[in-house]
MINULUM-62644 format. One record per residue (C-alpha): residue in three letters; x, y, z. Coordinates in steps of 0.5 Angstrom, whole numbers, plus 2048, in hexadecimal, padded with zeros to 3 digits. Last residue first. Layout:
<rs>
ALAXYZ ...
</rs>
This chain:
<rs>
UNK7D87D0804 UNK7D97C8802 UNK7E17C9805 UNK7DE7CB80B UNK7E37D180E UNK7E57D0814 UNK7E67D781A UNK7EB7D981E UNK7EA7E181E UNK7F17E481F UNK7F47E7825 UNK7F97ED824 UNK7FC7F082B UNK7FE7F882D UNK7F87F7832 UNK7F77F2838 UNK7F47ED837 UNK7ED7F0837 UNK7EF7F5831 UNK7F17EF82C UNK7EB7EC82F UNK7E77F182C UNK7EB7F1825 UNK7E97E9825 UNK7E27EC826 UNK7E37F2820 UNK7E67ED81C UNK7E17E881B UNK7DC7EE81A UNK7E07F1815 UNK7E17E8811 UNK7D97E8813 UNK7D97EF80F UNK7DB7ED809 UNK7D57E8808 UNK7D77E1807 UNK7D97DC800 UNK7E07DE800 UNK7E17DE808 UNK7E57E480A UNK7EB7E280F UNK7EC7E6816 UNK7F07EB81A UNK7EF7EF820 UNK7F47F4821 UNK7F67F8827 UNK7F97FF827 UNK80180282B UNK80280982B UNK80980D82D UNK80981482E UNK80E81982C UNK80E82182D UNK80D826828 UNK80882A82A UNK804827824 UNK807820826 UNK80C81B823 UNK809814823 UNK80F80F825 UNK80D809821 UNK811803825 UNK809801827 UNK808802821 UNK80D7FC81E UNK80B7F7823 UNK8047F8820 UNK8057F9819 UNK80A7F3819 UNK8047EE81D UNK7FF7F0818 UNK8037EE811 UNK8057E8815 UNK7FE7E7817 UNK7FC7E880F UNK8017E280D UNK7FC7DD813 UNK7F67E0811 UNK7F67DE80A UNK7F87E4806 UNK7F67E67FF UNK7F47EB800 UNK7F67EF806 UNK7F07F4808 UNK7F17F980F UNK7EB7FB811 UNK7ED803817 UNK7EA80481D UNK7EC80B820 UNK7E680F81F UNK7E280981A UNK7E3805815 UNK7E9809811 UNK7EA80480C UNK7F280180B UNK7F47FD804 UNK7F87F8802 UNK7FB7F87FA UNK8017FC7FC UNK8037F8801 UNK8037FA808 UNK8097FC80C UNK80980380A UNK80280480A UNK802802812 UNK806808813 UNK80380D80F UNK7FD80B813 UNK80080C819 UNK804812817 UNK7FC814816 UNK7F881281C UNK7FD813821 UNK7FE81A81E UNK7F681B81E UNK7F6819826 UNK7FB81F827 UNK7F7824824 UNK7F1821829 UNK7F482382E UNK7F981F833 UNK7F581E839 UNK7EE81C836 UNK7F181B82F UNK7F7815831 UNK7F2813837 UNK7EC812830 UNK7F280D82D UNK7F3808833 UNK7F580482E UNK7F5806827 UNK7F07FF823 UNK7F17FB81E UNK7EC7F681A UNK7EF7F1814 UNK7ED7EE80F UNK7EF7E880C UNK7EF7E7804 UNK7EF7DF802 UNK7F47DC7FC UNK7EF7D87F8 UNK7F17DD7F1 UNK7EA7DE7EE UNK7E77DD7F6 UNK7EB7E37F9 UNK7EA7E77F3 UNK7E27E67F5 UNK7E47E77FC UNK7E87ED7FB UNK7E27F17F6 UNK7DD7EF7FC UNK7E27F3801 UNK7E27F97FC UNK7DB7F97FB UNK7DB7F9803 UNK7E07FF803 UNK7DD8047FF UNK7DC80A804 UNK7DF80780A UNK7E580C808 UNK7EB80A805 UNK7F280D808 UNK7F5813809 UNK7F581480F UNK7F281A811 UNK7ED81B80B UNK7EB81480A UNK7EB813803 UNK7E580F7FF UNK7E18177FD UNK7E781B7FB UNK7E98137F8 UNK7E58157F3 UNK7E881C7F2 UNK7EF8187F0 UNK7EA8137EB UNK7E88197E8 UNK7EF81C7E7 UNK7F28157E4 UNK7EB8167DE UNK7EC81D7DD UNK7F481B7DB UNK7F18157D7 UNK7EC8197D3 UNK7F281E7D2 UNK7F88187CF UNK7F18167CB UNK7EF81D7C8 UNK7F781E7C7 UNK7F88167C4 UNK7F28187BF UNK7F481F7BD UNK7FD81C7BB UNK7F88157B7 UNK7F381A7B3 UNK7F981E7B1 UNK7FD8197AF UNK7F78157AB UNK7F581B7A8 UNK7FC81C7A4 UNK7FF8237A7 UNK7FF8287A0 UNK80782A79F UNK80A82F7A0 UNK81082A7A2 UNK80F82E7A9 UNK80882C7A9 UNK8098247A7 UNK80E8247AD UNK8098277B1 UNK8058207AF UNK80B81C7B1 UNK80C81F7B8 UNK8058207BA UNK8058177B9 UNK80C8177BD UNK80881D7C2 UNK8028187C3 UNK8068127C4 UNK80A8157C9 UNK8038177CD UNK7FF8117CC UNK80680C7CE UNK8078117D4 UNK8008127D6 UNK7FF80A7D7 UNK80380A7DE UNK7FF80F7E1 UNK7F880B7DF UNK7FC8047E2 UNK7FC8087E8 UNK8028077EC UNK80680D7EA UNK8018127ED UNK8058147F2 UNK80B8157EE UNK80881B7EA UNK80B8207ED UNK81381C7EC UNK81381F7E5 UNK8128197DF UNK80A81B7DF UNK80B8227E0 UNK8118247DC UNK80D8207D6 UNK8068247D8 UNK80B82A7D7 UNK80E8287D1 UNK8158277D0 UNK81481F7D1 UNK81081E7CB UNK8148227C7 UNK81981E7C8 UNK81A81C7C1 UNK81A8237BF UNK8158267BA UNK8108297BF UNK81782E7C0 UNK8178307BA UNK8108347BC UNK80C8347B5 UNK80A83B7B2 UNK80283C7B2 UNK7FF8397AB UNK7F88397AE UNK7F68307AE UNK7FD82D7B1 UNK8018337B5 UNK7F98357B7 UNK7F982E7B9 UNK7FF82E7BC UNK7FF8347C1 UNK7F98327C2 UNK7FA82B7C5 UNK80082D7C9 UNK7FB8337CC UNK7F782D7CE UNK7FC82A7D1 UNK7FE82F7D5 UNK7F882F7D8 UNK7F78297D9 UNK7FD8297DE UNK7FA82F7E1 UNK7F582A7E3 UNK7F98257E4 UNK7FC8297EA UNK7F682B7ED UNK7F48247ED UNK7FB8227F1 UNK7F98287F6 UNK7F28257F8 UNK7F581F7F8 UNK7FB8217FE UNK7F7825802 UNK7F281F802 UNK7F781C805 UNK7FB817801 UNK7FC80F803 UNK80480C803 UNK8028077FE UNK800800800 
</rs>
């Protein structure tokens, strides 16, 4: 799992794709006036590396957009702008000879323009959307969505017959660290947690908000004994974490985990209600602990 952005974060990753589209729709007119009004070409549009001079190409291959590099969407922007540039390059050469551009040419470089500027839009919608699937605070995905995506994990579940495993967790004695400490320290212990935990996961898990500072960790592809050294590396590596506070000082916290395995064939929420109860035990025993839901799964279920 990817370090998760804060809302801060998103909102000015979409500003900058939209300035982004703005450039090159600019690129865009520039060429069809060059290609359909006779104005005079810019040499440098000639260039092999054309593509890479561009303020889109400065972006896309610039360390700004590396956030975003493990969006198969992101990836495909690379091929569909070089090509539009080898396709503008070609007709722009037709101009320069004064020569008419042959139709094809053309239609090809405005083809893959609309097309590299659909594929923009669409990345940007899919960043405001998760606006509304991100936790504001830490980062991670909120409730919204959460069970259809947890029925999505068990039909992969079934096609690649390795079991997805859930697990609940919960900041011990997290309302004392609000009651005495403020509700600003709360929030640090929340977010350099999360950041914490993201770091150890693997980039196809995923952490929901589920409530105050209850958080759903899903490991697909996990039988519960793989996910519980999963778990186990978390909780040993959180209570190490020091937590830097707003008035500067340090302070350590520890949480419990509730770990259990989602049957292929049972509602999402037996597996979250399983977990929630080896979560309550995990808190009777003592806290700073991981108990799992033992359970068998009837080979005719």
């Amino acid at each position: 799992m990817s370090p998760p952005l804060d809302r801060e974060e998103i909102q000015l990753l979409t500003e900058e794709i939209e300035v982004v589209i703005a450039a090159h729709l600019a690129w865009f007119k520039q060429i069809n006036r060059a290609l359909v009004c006779g104005h005079a070409v810019d040499p440098a549009e000639l260039a092999e590396d054309a593509h890479l001079r561009s303020p889109f190409g400065q972006w896309f291959h610039g360390r700004e957009a590396r956030v975003l590099d493990d969006s198969d969407d992101f990836r495909e922007l690379g091929a569909i702008q070089q090509a539009m540039h080898d396709a503008a390059r070609v007709a722009l050469r037709e101009v320069v000879e004064q020569r008419r551009p042959a139709p094809e040419h053309y239609d090809r470089c405005i083809d893959l323009a609309l097309r590299l500027n659909t594929a923009l839009r669409r990345i940007q919608l899919d960043i405001i959307g998760e606006l509304l699937t991100t936790d504001s605070l830490t980062g991670c995905a909120s409730r919204r969505g959460m069970l259809n995506r947890l029925r999505e994990e068990q039909e992969r579940a079934i096609r690649i017959h390795r079991p997805c495993s859930l697990c609940l967790m919960d900041f011990d004695r997290f309302k004392r660290v609000n009651d005495e400490l403020g509700h600003p320290a709360g929030d640090a212990v929340l977010r350099q947690g999360l950041r914490f935990i993201a770091g150890v996961l693997r980039k196809y898990d995923t952490v929901y908000r589920y409530g105050g500072e209850e958080f759903l960790i899903c490991l697909p592809g996990s039988p519960v004994k793989d996910a519980a050294q999963v778990v186990e590396r978390i909780r040993a590596g959180l209570e190490r974490l020091p937590i830097r506070l707003p008035n500067g000082e340090t302070l350590f916290v520890t949480a419990s985990f509730g770990l259990a395995e989602m049957h292929p064939r049972r509602p999402a929420e037996e597996a979250i209600a399983n977990a929630d109860i080896a979560l309550i035990r995990a808190k009777e025993a003592g806290r700073n602990r991981l108990e799992i839901w033992e359970t068998e799964l009837l080979a005719n279920d």
